[in-house]
C-alpha positions, 0 to 999 in steps of 0.5 A, a space after each residue: 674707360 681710358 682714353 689712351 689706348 682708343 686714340 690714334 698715333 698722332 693724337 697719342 703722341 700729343 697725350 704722351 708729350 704732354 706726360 714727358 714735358 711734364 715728367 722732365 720738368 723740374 718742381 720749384 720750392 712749394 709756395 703757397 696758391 694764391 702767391 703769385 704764378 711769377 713775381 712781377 705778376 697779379 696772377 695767383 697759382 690757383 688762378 693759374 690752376 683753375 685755367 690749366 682745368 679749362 685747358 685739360 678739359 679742351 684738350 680731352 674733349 677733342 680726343 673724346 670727339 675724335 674717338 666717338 667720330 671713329 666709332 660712328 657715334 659722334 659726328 666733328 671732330 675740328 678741334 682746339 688743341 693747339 688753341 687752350 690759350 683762349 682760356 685766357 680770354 675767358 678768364 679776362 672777361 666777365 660772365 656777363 660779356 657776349 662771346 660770338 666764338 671762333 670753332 676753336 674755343 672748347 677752352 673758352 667755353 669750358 672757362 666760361 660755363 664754369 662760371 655759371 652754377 649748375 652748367 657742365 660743359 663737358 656734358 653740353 660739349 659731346 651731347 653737341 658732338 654726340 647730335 644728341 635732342 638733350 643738347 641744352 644749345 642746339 637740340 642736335 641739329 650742330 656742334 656748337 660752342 653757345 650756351 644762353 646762361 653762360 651768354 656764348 651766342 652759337 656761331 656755325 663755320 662759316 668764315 668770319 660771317 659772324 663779325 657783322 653781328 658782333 659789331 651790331 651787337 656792341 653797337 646795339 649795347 650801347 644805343 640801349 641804354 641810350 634809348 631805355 629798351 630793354 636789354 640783357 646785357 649791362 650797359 658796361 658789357 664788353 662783345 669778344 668776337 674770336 676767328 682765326 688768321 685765315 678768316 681775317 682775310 675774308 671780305 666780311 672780316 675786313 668789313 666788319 672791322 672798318 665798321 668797327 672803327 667807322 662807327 668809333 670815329 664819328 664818337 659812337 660808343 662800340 666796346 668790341 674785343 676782336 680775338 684773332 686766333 693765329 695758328 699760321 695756317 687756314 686749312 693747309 695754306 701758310 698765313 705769313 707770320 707776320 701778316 696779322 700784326 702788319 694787317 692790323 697792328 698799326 690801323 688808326 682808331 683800332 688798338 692794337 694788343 698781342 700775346 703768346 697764347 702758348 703761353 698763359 701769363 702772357 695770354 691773360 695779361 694781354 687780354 686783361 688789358 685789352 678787355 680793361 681797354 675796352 670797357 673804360 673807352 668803349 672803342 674796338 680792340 685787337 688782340 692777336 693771340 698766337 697760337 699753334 694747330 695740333 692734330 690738323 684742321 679735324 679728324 678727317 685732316 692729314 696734315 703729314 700731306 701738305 706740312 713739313 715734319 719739323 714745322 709739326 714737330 715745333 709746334 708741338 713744342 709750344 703746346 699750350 697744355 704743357 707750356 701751363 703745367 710746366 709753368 706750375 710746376 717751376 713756380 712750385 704750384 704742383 709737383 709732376 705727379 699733382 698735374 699729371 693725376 688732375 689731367 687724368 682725372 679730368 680725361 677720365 671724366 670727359 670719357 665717362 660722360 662720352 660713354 654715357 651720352 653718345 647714346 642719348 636720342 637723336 631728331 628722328 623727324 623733319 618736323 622736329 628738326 625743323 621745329 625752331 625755323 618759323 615760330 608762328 602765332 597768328 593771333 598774337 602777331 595779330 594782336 600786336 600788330 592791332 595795338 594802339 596806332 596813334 592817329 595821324 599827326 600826333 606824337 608830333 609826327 606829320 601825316 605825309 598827305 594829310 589824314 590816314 583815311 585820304 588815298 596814297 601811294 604806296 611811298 608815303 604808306 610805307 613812310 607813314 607806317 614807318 613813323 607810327 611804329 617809331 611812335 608807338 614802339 621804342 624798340 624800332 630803329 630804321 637805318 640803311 644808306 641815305 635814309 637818314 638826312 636825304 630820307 631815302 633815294 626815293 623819299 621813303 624815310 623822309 622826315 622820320 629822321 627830322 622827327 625821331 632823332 639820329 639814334 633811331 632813324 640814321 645813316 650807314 655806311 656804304 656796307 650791305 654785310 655791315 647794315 644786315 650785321 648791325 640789324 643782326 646785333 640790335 635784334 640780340 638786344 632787344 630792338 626791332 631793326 627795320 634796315 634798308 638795302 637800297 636796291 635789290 641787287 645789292 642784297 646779294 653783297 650780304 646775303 650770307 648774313 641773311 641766309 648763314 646768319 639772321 636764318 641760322 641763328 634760331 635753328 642753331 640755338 634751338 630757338 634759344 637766341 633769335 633774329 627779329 629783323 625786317 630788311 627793306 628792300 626797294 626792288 624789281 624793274 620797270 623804272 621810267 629813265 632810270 635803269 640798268 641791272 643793279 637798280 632794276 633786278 627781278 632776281 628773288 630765287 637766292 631769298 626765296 629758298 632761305 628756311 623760316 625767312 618770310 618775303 613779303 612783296 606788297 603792290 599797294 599802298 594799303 597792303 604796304 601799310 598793313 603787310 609792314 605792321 604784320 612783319 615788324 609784329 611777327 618779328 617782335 613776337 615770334 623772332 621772324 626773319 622779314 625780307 620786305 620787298 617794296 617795288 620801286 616802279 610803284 612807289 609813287 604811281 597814282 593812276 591804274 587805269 587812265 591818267 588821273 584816275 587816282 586808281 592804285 592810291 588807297 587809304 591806310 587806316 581800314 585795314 591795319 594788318 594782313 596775315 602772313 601767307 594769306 593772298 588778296 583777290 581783286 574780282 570775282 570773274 569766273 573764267 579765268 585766275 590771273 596770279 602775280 604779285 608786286 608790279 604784275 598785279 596792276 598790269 594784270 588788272 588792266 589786262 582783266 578790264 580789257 578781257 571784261 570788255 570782250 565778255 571774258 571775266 578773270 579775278 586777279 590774286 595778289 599773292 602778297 607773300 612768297 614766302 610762305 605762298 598763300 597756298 590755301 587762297 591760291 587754290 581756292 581762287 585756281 578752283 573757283 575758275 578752273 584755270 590759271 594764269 601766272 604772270 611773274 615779273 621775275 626770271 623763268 628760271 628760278 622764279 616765282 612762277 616755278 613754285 606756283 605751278 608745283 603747288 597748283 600739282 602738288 594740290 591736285 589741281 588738273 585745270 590748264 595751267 599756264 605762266 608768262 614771265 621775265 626772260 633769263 637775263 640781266 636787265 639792260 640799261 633804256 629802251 632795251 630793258 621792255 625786251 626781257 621784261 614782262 609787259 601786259 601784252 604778253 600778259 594777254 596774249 598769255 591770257 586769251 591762249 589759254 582761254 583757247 585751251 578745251 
């Protein structure tokens, strides 16, 4: 099949330059291949060669895409023609070195995969294009440039989300072979994370970066190469030519390297130094490759509308693909027609391997699409979870109250759970702001860092995107990151790396790649003289609908306990993404029913694992079911003790887990009552209470159901706040209401 003669007019006037600059170019006396391309450079013709391949290669794959989107068999079409150059960068690093890819980096990943015995990354290109189940990365579910033997972690389109990451990567590189976990990159390995112009003006961009350059100043190692691919342009706005060198040419504590990417020595000799920087200093660098956009943003893309036919017209002068054949030719590498019948061969391939693969089988099911989301094995999380402990007070780490059979409160169950883990697992780290030195806002990390040292319990940065983006990359590593995010409200800062990145990452990699990550989160309301929307939020809804993710939300102390084993175990095990919400109202109370009565402290050594999405009931009452979860479970008990007191007797589930929901103990304690009560301390729009009543009939279940919750609104700062929030008077009168009901 031939490619020229199935493109469209633009993507034929690209072919047919190419063949007229090549044509028109006048051959240089024939030398010898491993002569040097150009006097004064160490780089050899056939090196030269061998990137023109990867380049050519690029370039075919993205007429291939395009023909196979016109044709309905193919499904993206956002090209790298105008970006070849970053073959270059391939070629400057090792095999070895981890590449999180900018969506234009079919080059790159063409140079790199042909490293790698027995990978073709023609065919793994359009099986991805092609949606196809036999695609080695994503199994059909997106286009991605990723391949685990040729280490090129995948990466969606989402705008610079995938830098946070890179930079944990590189952090997490490093502090293991500090620490001896486990890990299957070499010490020495240098992260490249490419991105284009307009995304370097993205906040994630910019944070990542001063990261980046944060973490280097205080002396932590941090060996990445940042790649930024400048073609002038995001979409259809013009990024002012000078802007990326003047942004960050000239920052402090990040060196700073450009070159042409059109053209190739340039290109290599720059990347070259910048990787060789980077490895010997293992600091973070900027490269600026300029590069040009051909055939607009993708397929579907009509540049014509929004740029000037002259501003195409020079870009298409600086196409790399010519730029590098013009180059061999004048350095007397190959003649015209050597080059032209390679970038025939090679289109011919790229077409043959379209035709055969655009049929292969697509996911035809939900659950095959789905099948990458939440690995779980409950009995081997189990028995992970269940390894020896050590008991309390050893490995030099200090019971917070003395022996682990003595009642707590749910801050020091957290922070004891904390330190057994750290004690008995060398691949946990635990980090977050203030949790080092000051041990947390609340005290929950106290002391862990005192006994565990600064390269396992440590400070960041003021940086959500940066703490969860330094989680992400210590998971591609081999540790278990436990990070904390100070208060619920301030997830929302990142919560695009929870949801476009943590919970993607598996789906988009077939389960290839994954994300072991536990985020503490102190969250909800009722704090006593202390408040306001952002340290009192109840808002959960935008964590609750994130595929995979699991949400654990303990209210006591033993289940806090139990709950954190389970969710550190699953994460290791299975890959799970864990969001543990800790209700900071309950942190330090001790009494449920009266002053001093000691009731909502509980030991933690009885029960040392609790089963993700399975619930725990308080009671036997037989009229009525009250659902909740977090601070509604002991307002809900006191409510269930003043019912009792009137001959009316309720059972009180703790759901635990909202994510899954604990459907099966859900329905089970609904039927055992025959009528249920749901009191959700979160918002009526949006929360908890809403997927509760959908499961409760979606089951069948026909017995009065009703909810009581928070209002739909910001939480005010004093006295003000009991007004929108759930309270147990509300919660009773909910109670004797239904009750009423025949």
């Amino acid at each position: 099949m031939e490619v020229v003669g199935r493109i469209n007019e633009r993507e034929a006037e690209l072919d047919q330059w190419f063949r007229a600059e090549v044509t028109a170019t006048t051959p240089g006396p024939a030398r010898g291949k491993q002569e040097p391309i150009t006097p004064d450079s160490p780089i050899t013709g056939a090196r030269c060669l061998e990137l023109f391949d990867a380049q050519t290669t690029a370039r075919h794959l993205d007429l291939a895409a395009r023909q196979l989107t016109r044709e309905g068999h193919g499904y993206y079409s956002i090209g790298s023609s105008g970006h070849e150059g970053n073959a270059a960068v391939a070629a400057a690093l090792r095999v070895t070195d981890p590449a999180l890819l900018h969506y234009r980096s079919a080059a790159f990943f063409v140079q790199r995969a042909g490293q790698v015995p027995g990978l073709d990354p023609i065919r793994d290109v359009l099986l991805g294009v092609a949606a196809a189940v036999a695609d080695p990365i994503s199994g059909g579910r997106h286009k991605v440039f990723g391949s685990k033997p040729a280490h090129v972690i995948p990466q969606t389109s989402t705008i610079a989300s995938h830098l946070p990451r890179a930079v944990g990567l590189a952090f997490a590189i490093e502090r293991a072979a500090q620490l001896r976990v486990p890990c299957e990159w070499p010490e020495d390995a240098v992260v490249v994370c490419s991105f284009g112009d307009a995304s370097a003006n993205h906040s994630t961009a910019t944070g990542a970066i001063n990261t980046a350059v944060h973490t280097a100043h205080q002396g932590v190692p941090l060996p990445i190469l940042f790649v930024c691919e400048d073609n002038g342009i995001g979409i259809s706005v013009p990024t002012p030519r000078t802007w990326i060198a003047q942004a960050y040419g000239s920052r402090p504590g990040l060196r700073y390297f450009e070159a042409d990417g059109a053209d190739l020595v340039d290109a290599l000799t720059a990347a070259s130094e910048a990787a060789q920087w980077v490895r010997a200093q293992r600091k973070p660098a900027f490269l600026r490759l300029r590069t040009v956009r051909l055939l607009g943003h993708a397929g579907s893309d009509v540049e014509a509308a929004y740029r000037r036919p002259a501003e195409i017209a020079a870009d298409l002068r600086r196409d790399p693909v010519a730029r590098t054949a013009r180059l061999l030719i004048t350095a007397g590498m190959a003649t015209p027609g050597e080059l032209l019948r390679r970038y025939d061969d090679i289109g011919a391939r790229v077409a043959e391997t379209a035709e055969k693969v655009w049929g292969e089988v697509k996911l035809t099911s939900a659950p095959a699409v789905m099948a990458p989301l939440a690995p779980n094995r409950p009995t081997v999380v189990r028995t992970d979870a269940l390894r020896g402990t050590p008991a309390a007070g050893s490995g030099g780490f200090p019971a917070p109250t003395g022996d682990s059979g003595e009642p707590m409160t749910l801050a020091q169950a957290v922070n004891r759970t904390l330190g057994e883990l750290l004690t008995r697992d060398p691949d946990v780290l635990v980090f977050g702001e203030d949790v080092g030195r000051k041990g947390g806002v609340y005290g929950v990390t106290k002391g862990l860092q005192q006994e565990f040292g600064v390269r396992r319990v440590f400070d960041t940065l003021l940086d959500e995107q940066s703490v969860l983006g330094t989680a992400l990359g210590a998971g591609l590593a081999g540790f278990v990151p436990i990070p904390e995010i100070q208060y619920l409200a301030y997830v929302h800062n990142a919560e695009d790396q929870l949801r476009g990145e943590a919970a993607t990452l598996s789906f988009f990699s077939d389960g290839n790649y994954r994300n072991p990550l536990v985020v503490r989160i102190a969250g909800y309301a009722y704090q006593k003289g202390f408040g306001g929307h952002f340290h009192n939020d109840n808002s959960i809804a935008a964590l609750r609908d994130i595929p995979g993710v699991v949400i654990a939300s303990p209210s006591r102390a033993d289940d806090a306990a139990a709950m954190l084993r389970t969710c550190v175990s699953a994460a290791r095990v299975d890959g799970r993404v864990c969001v543990f919400l800790e209700p900071i109202a309950l942190y330090h109370t001790r009494d449920l029913h009266r002053p001093g009565d000691s009731g909502w402290l509980a030991p933690v050594s009885a029960v040392r694992h609790a089963e993700i999405g399975k619930a725990r009931v308080h009671g036997t009452g037989a009229h009525l079911t009250i659902v909740s979860f977090a601070n509604g479970v002991p307002m809900s008990l006191r409510v269930a003790r003043r019912l009792s007191e009137r001959g009316i007797h309720a059972r009180v589930l703790d759901l635990r887990w909202l994510s899954p929901l604990p459907i099966d103990d859900l329905l089970d304690n609904a039927r055992a009552t025959g009528r249920v009560l749901i009191a959700d301390e979160t918002r009526r729009s949006g929360g908890v209470s809403e997927a509760v009543c959908a499961a409760l009939l979606d089951a069948g279940f026909d017995g009065p159901i009703a909810r009581v919750t928070s209002e739909d609104s910001f939480i005010p700062l004093g006295p003000a706040a009991s007004t929108v929030l759930l309270d147990e008077a509300r919660i009773e009168s909910a109670a004797r209401k239904l009750l009423a009901r025949p």
